[in-house]
RODO-2510 file (C-alpha; in nm, 4 decimals, decimal comma):
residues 402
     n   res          X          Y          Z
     1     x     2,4260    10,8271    10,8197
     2     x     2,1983    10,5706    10,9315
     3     x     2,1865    10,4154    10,6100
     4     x     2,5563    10,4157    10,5335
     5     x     2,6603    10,2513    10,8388
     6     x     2,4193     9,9585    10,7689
     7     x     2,5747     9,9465    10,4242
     8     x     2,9311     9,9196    10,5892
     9     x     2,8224     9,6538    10,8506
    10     x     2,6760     9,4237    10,5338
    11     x     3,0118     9,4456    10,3810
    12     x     3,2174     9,3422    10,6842
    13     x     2,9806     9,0354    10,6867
    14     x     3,1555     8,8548    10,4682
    15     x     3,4662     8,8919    10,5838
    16     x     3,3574     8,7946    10,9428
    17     x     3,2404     8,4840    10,8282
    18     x     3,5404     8,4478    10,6132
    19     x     3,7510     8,4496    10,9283
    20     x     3,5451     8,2640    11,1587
    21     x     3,5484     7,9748    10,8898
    22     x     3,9210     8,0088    10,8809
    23     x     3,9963     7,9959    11,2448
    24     x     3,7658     7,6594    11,2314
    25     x     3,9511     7,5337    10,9711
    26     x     4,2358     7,5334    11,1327
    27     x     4,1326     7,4065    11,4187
    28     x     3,9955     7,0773    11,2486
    29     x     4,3490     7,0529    11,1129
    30     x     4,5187     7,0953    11,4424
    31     x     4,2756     6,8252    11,5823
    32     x     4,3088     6,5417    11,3099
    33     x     4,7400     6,6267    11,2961
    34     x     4,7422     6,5315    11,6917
    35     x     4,4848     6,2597    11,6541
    36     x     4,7304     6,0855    11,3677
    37     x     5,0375     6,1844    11,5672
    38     x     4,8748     5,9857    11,8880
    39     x     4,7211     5,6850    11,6590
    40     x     5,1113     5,6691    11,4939
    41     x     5,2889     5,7173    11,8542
    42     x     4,9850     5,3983    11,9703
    43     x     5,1299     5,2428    11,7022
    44     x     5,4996     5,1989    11,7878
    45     x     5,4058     5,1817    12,1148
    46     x     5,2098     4,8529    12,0501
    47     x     5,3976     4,6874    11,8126
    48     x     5,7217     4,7433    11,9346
    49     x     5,8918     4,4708    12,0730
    50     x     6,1634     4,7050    12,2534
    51     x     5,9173     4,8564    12,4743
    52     x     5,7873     4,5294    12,6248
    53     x     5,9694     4,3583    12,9006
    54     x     6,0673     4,0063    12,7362
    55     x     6,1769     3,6936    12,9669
    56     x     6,5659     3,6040    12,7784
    57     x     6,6653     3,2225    12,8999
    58     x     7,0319     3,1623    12,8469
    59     x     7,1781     2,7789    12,9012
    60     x     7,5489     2,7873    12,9324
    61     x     7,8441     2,5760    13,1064
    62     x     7,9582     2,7458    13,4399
    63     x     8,3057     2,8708    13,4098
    64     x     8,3622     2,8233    13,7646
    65     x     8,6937     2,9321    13,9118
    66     x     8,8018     3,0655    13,5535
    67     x     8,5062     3,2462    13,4903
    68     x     8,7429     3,5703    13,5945
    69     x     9,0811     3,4888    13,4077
    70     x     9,0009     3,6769    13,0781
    71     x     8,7317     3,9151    12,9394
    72     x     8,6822     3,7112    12,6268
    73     x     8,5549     3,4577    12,8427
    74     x     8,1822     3,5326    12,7518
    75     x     8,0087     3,1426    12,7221
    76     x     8,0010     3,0881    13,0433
    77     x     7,7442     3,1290    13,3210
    78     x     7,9242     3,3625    13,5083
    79     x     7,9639     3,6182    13,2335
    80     x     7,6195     3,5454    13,0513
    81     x     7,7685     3,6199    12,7208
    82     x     7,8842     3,9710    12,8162
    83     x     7,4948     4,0786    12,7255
    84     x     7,3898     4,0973    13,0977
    85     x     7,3608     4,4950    13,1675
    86     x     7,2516     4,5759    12,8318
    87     x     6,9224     4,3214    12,8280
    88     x     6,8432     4,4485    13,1899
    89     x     6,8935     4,8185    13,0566
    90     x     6,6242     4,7717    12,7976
    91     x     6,3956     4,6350    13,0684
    92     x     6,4152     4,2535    12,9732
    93     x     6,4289     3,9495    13,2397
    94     x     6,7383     3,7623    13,1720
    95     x     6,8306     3,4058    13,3431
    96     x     7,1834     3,2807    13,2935
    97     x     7,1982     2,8654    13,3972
    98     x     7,3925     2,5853    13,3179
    99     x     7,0886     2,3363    13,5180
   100     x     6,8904     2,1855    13,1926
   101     x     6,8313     1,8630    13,2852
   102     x     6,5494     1,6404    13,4820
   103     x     6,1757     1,7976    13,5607
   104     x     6,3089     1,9834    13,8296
   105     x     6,5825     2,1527    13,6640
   106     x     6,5987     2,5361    13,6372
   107     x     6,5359     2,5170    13,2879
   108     x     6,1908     2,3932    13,3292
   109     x     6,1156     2,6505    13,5920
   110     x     6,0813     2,9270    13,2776
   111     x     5,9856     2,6930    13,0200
   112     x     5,6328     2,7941    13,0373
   113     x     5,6812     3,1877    12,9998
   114     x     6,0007     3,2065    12,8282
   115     x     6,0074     3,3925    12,5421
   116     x     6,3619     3,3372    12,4104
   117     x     6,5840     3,0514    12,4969
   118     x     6,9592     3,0874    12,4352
   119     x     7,1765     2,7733    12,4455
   120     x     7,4989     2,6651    12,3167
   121     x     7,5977     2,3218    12,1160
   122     x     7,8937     2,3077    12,4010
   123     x     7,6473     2,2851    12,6668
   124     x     7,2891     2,2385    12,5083
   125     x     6,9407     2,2691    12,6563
   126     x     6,7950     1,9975    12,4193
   127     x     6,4552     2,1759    12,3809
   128     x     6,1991     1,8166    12,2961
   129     x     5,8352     1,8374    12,1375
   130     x     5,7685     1,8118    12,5178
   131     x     5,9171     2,0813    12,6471
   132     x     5,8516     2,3068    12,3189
   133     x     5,4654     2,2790    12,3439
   134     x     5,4653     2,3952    12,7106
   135     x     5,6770     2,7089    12,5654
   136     x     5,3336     2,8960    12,5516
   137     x     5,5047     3,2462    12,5218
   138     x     5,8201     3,1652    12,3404
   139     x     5,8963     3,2897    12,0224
   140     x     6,3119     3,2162    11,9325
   141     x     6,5383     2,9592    12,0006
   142     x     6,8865     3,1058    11,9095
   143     x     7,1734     2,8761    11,9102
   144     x     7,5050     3,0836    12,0772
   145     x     7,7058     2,8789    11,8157
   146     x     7,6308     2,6741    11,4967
   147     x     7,3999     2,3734    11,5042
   148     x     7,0512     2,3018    11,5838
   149     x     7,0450     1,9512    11,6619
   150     x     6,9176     2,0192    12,0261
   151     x     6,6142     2,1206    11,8803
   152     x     6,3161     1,9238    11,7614
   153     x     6,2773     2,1524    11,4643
   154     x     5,9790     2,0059    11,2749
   155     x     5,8025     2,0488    11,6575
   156     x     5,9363     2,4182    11,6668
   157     x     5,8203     2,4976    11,3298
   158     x     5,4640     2,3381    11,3989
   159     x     5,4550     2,5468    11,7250
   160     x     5,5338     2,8860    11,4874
   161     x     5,8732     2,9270    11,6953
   162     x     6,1767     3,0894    11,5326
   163     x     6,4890     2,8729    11,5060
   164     x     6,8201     3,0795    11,4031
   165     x     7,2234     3,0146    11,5042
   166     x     7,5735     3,2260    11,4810
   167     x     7,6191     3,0945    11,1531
   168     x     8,0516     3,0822    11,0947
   169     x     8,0714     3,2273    11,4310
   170     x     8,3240     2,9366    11,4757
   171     x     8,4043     2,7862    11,1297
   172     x     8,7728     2,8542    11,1857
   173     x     8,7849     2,7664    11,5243
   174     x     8,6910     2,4132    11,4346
   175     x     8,8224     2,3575    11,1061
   176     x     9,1821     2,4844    11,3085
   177     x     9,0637     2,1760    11,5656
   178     x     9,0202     1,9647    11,2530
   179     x     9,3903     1,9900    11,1676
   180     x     9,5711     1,9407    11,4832
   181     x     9,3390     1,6444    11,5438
   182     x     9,4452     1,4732    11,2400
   183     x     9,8114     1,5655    11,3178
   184     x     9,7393     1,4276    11,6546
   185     x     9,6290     1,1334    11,4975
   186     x     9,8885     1,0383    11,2464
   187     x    10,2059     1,1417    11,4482
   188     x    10,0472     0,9094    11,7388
   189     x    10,1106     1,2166    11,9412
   190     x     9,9257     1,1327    12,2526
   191     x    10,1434     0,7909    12,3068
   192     x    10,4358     0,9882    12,4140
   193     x    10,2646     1,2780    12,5725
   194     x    10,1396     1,0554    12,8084
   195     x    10,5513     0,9003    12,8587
   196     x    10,6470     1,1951    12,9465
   197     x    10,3413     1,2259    13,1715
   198     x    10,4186     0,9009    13,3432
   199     x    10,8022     0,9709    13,3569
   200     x    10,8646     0,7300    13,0799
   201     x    11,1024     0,6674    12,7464
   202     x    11,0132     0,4806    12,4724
   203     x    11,0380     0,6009    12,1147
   204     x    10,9471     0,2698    11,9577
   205     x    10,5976     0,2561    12,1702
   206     x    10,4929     0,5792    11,9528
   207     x    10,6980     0,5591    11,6166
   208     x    10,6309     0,2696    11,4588
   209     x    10,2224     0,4111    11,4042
   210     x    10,3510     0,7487    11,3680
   211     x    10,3125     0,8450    10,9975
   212     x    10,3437     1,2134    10,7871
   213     x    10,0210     1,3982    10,6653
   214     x    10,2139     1,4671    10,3641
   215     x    10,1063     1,2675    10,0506
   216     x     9,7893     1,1469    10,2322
   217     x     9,4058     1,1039    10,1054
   218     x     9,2085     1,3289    10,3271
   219     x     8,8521     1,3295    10,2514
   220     x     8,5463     1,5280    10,4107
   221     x     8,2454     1,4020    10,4347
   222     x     8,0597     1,7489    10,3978
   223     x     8,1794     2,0689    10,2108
   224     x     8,0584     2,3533    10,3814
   225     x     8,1761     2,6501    10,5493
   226     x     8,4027     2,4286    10,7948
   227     x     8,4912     2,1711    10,4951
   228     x     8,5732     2,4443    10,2762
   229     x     8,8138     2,6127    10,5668
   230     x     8,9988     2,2851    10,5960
   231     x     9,0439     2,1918    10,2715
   232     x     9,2029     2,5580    10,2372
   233     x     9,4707     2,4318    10,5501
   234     x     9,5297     2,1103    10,4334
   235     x     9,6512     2,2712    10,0628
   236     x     9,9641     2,3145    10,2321
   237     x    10,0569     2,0037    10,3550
   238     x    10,0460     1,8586     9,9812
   239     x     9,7787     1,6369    10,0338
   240     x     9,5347     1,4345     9,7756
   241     x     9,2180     1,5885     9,9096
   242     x     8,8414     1,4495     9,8088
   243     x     8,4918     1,5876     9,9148
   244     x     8,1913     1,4202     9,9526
   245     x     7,8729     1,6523     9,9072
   246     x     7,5617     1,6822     9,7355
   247     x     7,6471     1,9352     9,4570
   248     x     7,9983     1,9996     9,3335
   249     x     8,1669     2,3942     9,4737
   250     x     8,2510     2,5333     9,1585
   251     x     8,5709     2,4463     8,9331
   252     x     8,7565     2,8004     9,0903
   253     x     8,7569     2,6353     9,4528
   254     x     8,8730     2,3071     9,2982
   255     x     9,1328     2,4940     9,1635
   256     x     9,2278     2,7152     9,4854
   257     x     9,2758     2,3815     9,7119
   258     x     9,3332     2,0837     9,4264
   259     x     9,0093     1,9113     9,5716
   260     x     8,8309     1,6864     9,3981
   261     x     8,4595     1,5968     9,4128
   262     x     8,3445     1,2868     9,4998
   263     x     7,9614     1,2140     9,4046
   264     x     7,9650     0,8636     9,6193
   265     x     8,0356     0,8387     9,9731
   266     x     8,0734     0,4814     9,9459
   267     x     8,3420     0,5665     9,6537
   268     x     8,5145     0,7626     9,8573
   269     x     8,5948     0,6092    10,1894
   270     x     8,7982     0,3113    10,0482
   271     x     9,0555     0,6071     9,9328
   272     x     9,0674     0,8213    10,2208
   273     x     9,3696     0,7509    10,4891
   274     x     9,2132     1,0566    10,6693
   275     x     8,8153     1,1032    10,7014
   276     x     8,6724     1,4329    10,8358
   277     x     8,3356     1,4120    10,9131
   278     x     8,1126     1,7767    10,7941
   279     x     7,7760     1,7391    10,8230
   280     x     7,4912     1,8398    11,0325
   281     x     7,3259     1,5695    11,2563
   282     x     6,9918     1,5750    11,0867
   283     x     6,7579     1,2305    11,0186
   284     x     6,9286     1,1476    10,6871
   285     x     7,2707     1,1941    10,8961
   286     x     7,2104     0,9982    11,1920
   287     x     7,4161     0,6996    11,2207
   288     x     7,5275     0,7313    10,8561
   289     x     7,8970     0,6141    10,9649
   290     x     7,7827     0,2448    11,0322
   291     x     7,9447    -0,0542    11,0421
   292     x     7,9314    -0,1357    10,7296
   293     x     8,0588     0,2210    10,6065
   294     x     8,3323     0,1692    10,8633
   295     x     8,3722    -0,1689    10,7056
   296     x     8,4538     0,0466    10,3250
   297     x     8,7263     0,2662    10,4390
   298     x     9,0965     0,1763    10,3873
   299     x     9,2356    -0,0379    10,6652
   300     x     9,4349     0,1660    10,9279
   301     x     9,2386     0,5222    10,8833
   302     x     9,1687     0,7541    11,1158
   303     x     8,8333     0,9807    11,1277
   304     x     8,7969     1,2652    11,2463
   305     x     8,4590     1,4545    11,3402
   306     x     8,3960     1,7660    11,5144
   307     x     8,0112     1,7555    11,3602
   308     x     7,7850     1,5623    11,5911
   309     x     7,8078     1,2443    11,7877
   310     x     7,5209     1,1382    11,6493
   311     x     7,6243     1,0840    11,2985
   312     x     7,8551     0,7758    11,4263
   313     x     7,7519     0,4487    11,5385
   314     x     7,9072     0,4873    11,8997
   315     x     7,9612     0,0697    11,9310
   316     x     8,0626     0,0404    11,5399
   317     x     8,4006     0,2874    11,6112
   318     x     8,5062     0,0965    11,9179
   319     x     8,4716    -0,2278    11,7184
   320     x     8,6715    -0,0342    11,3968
   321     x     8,9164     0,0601    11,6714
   322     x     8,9841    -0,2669    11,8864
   323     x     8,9844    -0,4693    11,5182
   324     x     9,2161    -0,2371    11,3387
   325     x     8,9987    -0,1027    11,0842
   326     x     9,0733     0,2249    11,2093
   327     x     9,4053     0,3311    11,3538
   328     x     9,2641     0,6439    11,5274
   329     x     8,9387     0,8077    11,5807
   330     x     8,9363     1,1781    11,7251
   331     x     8,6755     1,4130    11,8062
   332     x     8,5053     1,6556    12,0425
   333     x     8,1303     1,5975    12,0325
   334     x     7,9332     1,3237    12,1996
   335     x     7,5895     1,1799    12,2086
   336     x     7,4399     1,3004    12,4781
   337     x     7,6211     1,5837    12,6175
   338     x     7,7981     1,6150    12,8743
   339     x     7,9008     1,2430    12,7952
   340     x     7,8398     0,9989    13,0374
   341     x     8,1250     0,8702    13,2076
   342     x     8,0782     0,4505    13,1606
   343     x     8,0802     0,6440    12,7934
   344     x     8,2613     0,3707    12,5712
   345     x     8,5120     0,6174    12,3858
   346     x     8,6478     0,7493    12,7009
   347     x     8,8392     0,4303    12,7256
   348     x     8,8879     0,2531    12,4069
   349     x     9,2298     0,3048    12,2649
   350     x     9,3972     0,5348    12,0142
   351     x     9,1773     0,8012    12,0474
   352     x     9,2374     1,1748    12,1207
   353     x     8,8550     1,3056    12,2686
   354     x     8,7976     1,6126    12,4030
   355     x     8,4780     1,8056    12,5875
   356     x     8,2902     1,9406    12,2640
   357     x     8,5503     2,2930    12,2623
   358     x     8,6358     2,3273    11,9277
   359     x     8,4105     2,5841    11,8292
   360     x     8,4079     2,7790    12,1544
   361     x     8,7468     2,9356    12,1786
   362     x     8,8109     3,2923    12,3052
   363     x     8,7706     3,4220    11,9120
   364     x     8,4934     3,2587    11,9022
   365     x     8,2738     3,3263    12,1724
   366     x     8,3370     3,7103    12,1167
   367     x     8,2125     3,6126    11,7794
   368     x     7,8432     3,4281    11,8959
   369     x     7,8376     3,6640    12,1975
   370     x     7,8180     3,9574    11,9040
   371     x     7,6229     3,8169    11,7023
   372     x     7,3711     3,6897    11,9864
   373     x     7,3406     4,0909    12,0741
   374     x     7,3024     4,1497    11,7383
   375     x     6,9998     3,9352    11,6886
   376     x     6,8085     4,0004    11,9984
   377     x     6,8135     4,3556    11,9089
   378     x     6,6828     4,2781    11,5833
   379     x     6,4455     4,0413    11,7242
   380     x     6,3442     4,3266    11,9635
   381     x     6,2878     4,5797    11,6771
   382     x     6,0974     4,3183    11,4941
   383     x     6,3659     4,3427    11,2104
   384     x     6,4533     4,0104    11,0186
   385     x     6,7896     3,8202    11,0654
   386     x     7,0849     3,7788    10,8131
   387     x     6,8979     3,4859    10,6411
   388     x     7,2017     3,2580    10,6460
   389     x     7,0897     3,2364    11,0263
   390     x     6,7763     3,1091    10,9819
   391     x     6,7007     2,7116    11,0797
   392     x     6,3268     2,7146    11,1079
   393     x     6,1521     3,0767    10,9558
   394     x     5,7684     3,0946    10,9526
   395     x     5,7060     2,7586    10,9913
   396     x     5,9962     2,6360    10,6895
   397     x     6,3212     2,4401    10,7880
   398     x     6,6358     2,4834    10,5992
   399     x     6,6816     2,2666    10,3325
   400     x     7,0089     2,1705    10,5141
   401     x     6,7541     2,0049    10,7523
   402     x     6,5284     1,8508    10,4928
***
């Protein structure tokens, strides 16, 4: 018996250690599964933008007593592009002002641990190598809007800082502002607006400059998104239409709107009884309508230009205007903005200025308030942009900025 029992125990052996080395076994696994499911949950954790509190800087014009007349009314200060509850829901620090001027502005006050500004073209926060290098935390300057002229880009892009815009959150809102200014223009409209105004009646003071845009030369200096859009509306006012850009858009557009291209600015101008001005402000751009350009258009034309003050020489258009070069000159942006009030353009004749509003109608802003949301939440999942919205990416300007 004695004998027989040993003989059993030695078999069971195995089998003991058999199981003991299973139940190990599985313990190892259950360790190293946790450890990678804490080293993966460290992960997300860490690099993961949402979780970390992020300081959002938004410049905007105040909105004032209309800042409650209608819920599309995002741009202003007021109603903080309609983004308010849903940064301070994720746990972010948001500032909404319109004070971005002078070293004591609010502006400055978050400069230094900012880590995304928001500003509009309408109201900008022009962000200098100055005021970029104290930026220590910030990461993305996001234009609310289309155009990046505020910016000293080549300073941003040195500094690693993200540039990106709304891109065609407002190309029909301007290129619609494009046509009624030249309409405004041509049918002297603002003469006899300002009769009535004044309690006046005199249809000779505004007819004999008043003219038809049918059968004129209208041609845009710059063919992009905006250029394109008005070329499209001015197709059905029969007009001879021209474009001045770099490359040529393709024989099917030329087709769609009868435009033709025009490979020399200075070629073009002396045509044109209607200029629209298309371009961004960048260095090449800067003062390109001189006098001397001004000089080569045909006597009596107006310009238009909803682009960037910048791009005309401010003296060289009141000269054009008070000579009779030009017959009309009609715009919405300014160099600097807000304009100054001894601004000369204010008060030289035949012109019909605006505040820079084209591009920030009702449509619109629902259109750059959406698409701001949209790309702080990418921003905040560390996802890329659309890339048409880039300006400055990983240290490269677009080549529209080149």
């Amino acid at each position: 018996m004695l004998v027989t029992s040993l003989y059993l125990r030695s078999l069971q052996l195995p089998f003991r250690v058999f199981a003991m080395a299973l139940l190990m076994k599985s313990a190892m696994l259950r360790s190293r599964s946790f450890s990678s499911a804490h080293r993966l949950f460290s992960c997300r954790r860490i690099h993961n933008p949402d979780q970390i509190s992020q300081k959002i800087v938004a410049v905007l014009y105040e909105g004032k007593e209309h800042a409650s007349f209608n819920p599309k009314f995002l741009g202003c200060t007021e109603n903080a592009l309609g983004i308010r509850e849903w940064l301070q829901g994720k746990g972010h620090e948001y500032i909404v002002t319109a004070d971005k001027e002078g070293p004591n502005c609010e502006l400055e006050k978050h400069i230094p641990d900012m880590h995304v500004l928001v500003t509009t073209p309408f109201h900008p926060a022009y962000m200098s190598e100055e005021r970029i290098k104290k930026a220590k935390n910030l990461k993305l300057l996001l234009t609310a809007g289309v155009g990046s002229d505020h910016i000293d880009l080549k300073a941003a892009a040195a500094a690693g800082v993200t540039v990106a815009e709304i891109t065609a959150s407002n190309v029909v809102s301007v290129a619609e502002d494009e046509l009624m200014r030249i309409l405004i223009l041509l049918r002297n409209f603002l003469p006899g607006y300002h009769q009535i105004c004044n309690g006046e009646w005199d249809v000779a003071a505004q007819s004999y400059r008043a003219y038809d845009l049918e059968g004129k030369t209208v041609g845009t200096v710059g063919c992009g998104r905006i250029g394109r859009e008005l070329l499209k509306r001015l197709k059905a006012f029969n007009c001879n239409l021209l474009y001045y850009d770099k490359f040529s858009i393709g024989e099917e557009f030329e087709k769609e709107t009868g435009a033709k291209w025009e490979e020399n600015l200075e070629e073009m101008l002396p045509k044109c009884d209607v200029v629209v001005i298309n371009v961004p402000l960048t260095e090449r751009t800067k003062g390109m309508m001189n006098e001397d350009r001004l000089k080569k258009m045909k006597k009596g034309a107006v310009i238009v230009n909803n682009a960037r003050g910048g791009i005309m020489d401010r003296d060289a258009v009141v000269k054009a205007i008070e000579n009779g070069q030009l017959s009309g000159y009609g715009g919405d942006v300014w160099y600097p903005q807000p304009a100054p009030k001894d601004h000369p353009w204010r008060s030289m004749p035949y012109h019909a200025m605006t505040p820079h509003v084209s591009g920030t109608t009702l449509d619109a802003q629902v259109r750059y308030s959406a698409g701001v949301k949209d790309v702080l939440d990418k921003f905040f999942r560390g996802e890329s942009f659309p890339e048409e919205y880039y300006i400055v990416k990983e240290g490269k300007l677009a080549s529209q900025y080149l």
